[in-house]
C-alpha positions in Angstrom: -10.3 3.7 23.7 -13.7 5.0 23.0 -15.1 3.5 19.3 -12.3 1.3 17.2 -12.5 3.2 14.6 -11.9 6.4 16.6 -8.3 7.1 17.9 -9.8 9.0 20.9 -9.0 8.4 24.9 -11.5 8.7 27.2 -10.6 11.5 29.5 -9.8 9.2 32.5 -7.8 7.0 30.3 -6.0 10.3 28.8 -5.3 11.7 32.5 -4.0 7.8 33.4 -1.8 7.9 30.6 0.1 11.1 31.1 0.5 10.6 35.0 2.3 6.7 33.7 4.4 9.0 31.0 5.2 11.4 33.4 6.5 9.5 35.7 8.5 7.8 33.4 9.6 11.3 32.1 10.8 12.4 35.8 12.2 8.6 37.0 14.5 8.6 33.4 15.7 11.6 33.3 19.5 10.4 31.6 16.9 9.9 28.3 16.0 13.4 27.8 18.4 15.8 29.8 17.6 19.5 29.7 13.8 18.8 28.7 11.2 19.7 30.5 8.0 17.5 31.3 5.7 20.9 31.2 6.5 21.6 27.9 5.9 17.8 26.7 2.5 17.5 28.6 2.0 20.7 26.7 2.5 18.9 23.3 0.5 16.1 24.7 -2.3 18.2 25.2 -2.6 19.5 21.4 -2.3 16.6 20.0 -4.9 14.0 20.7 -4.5 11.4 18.3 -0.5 10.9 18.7 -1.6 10.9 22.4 -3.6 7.5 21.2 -0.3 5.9 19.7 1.1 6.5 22.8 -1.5 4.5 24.7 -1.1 1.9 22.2 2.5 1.6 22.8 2.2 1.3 26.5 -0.9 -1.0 25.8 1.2 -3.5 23.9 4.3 -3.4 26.7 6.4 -0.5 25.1 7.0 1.4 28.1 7.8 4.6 25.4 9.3 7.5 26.9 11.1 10.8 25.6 14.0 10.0 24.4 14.8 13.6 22.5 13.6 16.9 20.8 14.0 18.1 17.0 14.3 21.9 17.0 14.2 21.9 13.6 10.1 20.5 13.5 9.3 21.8 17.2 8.7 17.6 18.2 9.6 15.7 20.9 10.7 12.2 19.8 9.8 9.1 21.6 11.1 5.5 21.5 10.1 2.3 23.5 12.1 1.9 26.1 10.7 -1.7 27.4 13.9 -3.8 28.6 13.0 -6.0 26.1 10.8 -6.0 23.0 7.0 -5.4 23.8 5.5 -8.1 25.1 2.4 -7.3 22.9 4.2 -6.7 19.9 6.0 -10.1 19.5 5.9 -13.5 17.5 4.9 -11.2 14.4 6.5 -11.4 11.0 8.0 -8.2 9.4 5.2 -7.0 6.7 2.1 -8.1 5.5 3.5 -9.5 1.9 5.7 -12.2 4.5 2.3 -12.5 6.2 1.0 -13.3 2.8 3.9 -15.5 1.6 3.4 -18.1 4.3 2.2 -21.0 3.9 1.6 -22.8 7.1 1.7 -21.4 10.8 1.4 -17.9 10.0 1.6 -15.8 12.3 -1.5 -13.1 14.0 0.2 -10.1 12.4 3.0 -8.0 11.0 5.4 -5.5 12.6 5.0 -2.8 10.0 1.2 -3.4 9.8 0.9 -3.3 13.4 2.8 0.0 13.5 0.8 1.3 11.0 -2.6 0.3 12.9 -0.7 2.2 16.1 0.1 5.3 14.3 4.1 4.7 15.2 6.8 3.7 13.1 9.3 0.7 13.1 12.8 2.2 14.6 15.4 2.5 12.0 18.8 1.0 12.3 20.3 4.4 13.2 17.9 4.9 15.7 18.2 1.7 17.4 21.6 2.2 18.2 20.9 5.7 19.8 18.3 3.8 22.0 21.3 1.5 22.9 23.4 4.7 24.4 20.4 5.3 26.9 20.4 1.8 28.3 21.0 -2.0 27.7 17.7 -2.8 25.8 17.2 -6.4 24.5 19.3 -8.7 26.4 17.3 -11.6 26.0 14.8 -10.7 22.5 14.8 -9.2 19.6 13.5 -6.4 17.7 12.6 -5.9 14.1 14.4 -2.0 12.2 13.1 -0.4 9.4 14.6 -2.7 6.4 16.1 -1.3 3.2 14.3 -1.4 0.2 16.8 -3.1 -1.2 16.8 -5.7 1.3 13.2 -6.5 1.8 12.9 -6.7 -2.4 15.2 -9.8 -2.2 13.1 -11.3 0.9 15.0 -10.3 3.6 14.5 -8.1 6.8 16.6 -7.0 9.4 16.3 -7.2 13.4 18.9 -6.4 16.1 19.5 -7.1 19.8 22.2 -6.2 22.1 24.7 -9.5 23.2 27.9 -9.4 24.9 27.8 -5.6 25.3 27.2 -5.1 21.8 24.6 -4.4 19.4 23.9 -6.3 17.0 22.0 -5.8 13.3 21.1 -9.3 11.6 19.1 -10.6 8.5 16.4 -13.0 8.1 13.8 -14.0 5.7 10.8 -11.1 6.1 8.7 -14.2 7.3 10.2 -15.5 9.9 8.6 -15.0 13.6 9.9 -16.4 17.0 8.3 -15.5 20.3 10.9 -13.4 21.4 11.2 -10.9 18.4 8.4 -8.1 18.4 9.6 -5.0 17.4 10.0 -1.3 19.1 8.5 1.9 17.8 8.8 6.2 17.4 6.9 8.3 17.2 7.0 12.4 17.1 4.7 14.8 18.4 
């Protein structure tokens, strides 16, 4: 990144970038059947600042890729499609009020805040389980979802992982952390 206040590549780092995503794009192609990496690099292109979020979720181990396109808003949708949850991204609580809330050993950050600082979104549950169909994804971590209001009011959050063939969704308290639980992003462009 240029400034840290600007959400700007460098040219180099923008042309490094799309030759890591397109590679991706052409090595994965059972994520985005009957899409085209011209028209994505197209979308790229125009939009500068998602192309930052991108960089920030391959920065912090996301590996993201294309895993879709809405017709309906004219954006491709990508997911992080690391084996397991970012590297980067883990041994985080889920927002900054459980960052707040702790008392001892807190933790560097929260998932939702560190999201927000990226320019992604935390995947919901719905989502996570379409990233599941693509692949086995977290065999061995965690990831945090998008918790209910409901939910996260009482002190809870959720995170899910995939065990014995199966996904999983579970609870724990919003500020918990364990250095295998990051959490995986979206974002649409």
């Amino acid at each position: 990144m240029t400034k840290e206040n600007r959400k700007e590549l460098l040219p180099e780092q923008r042309e490094e970038l799309l030759s890591v995503l397109k590679t991706r794009f052409e090595k994965n192609g059972n994520r985005h059947k009957g899409l085209e990496w011209a028209n994505v690099h197209a979308k790229l292109e125009a939009n500068k600042e998602k192309l930052w979020s991108l960089a920030e979720m391959e920065r912090t181990g996301g590996e993201p890729d294309v895993v879709g396109y809405d017709n309906n808003t004219n954006e491709y949708v990508f997911y992080d499609c690391s084996a397991e949850s970012p590297k980067g991204r883990r041994s985080v609580c889920y927002d900054h009020e459980a960052l707040e809330a702790r008392k001892t050993h807190k933790p560097e950050n929260s998932a939702i805040e560190m999201a927000a600082d990226m320019g992604i979104g935390l995947l919901t549950e719905a989502q996570y389980r379409e990233l599941q169909q693509l692949g086995n994804f977290d065999t061995k971590t965690s990831s945090w979802i998008k918790t209910p209001a409901e939910i996260r009011k009482l002190g809870g959050a959720l995170f899910c992982d995939r065990r014995y063939d199966t996904v999983f969704v579970y609870h724990n308290g919003a500020d918990a952390y364990y250095g295998v639980r990051g959490f995986r992003g979206s974002l649409r462009v």
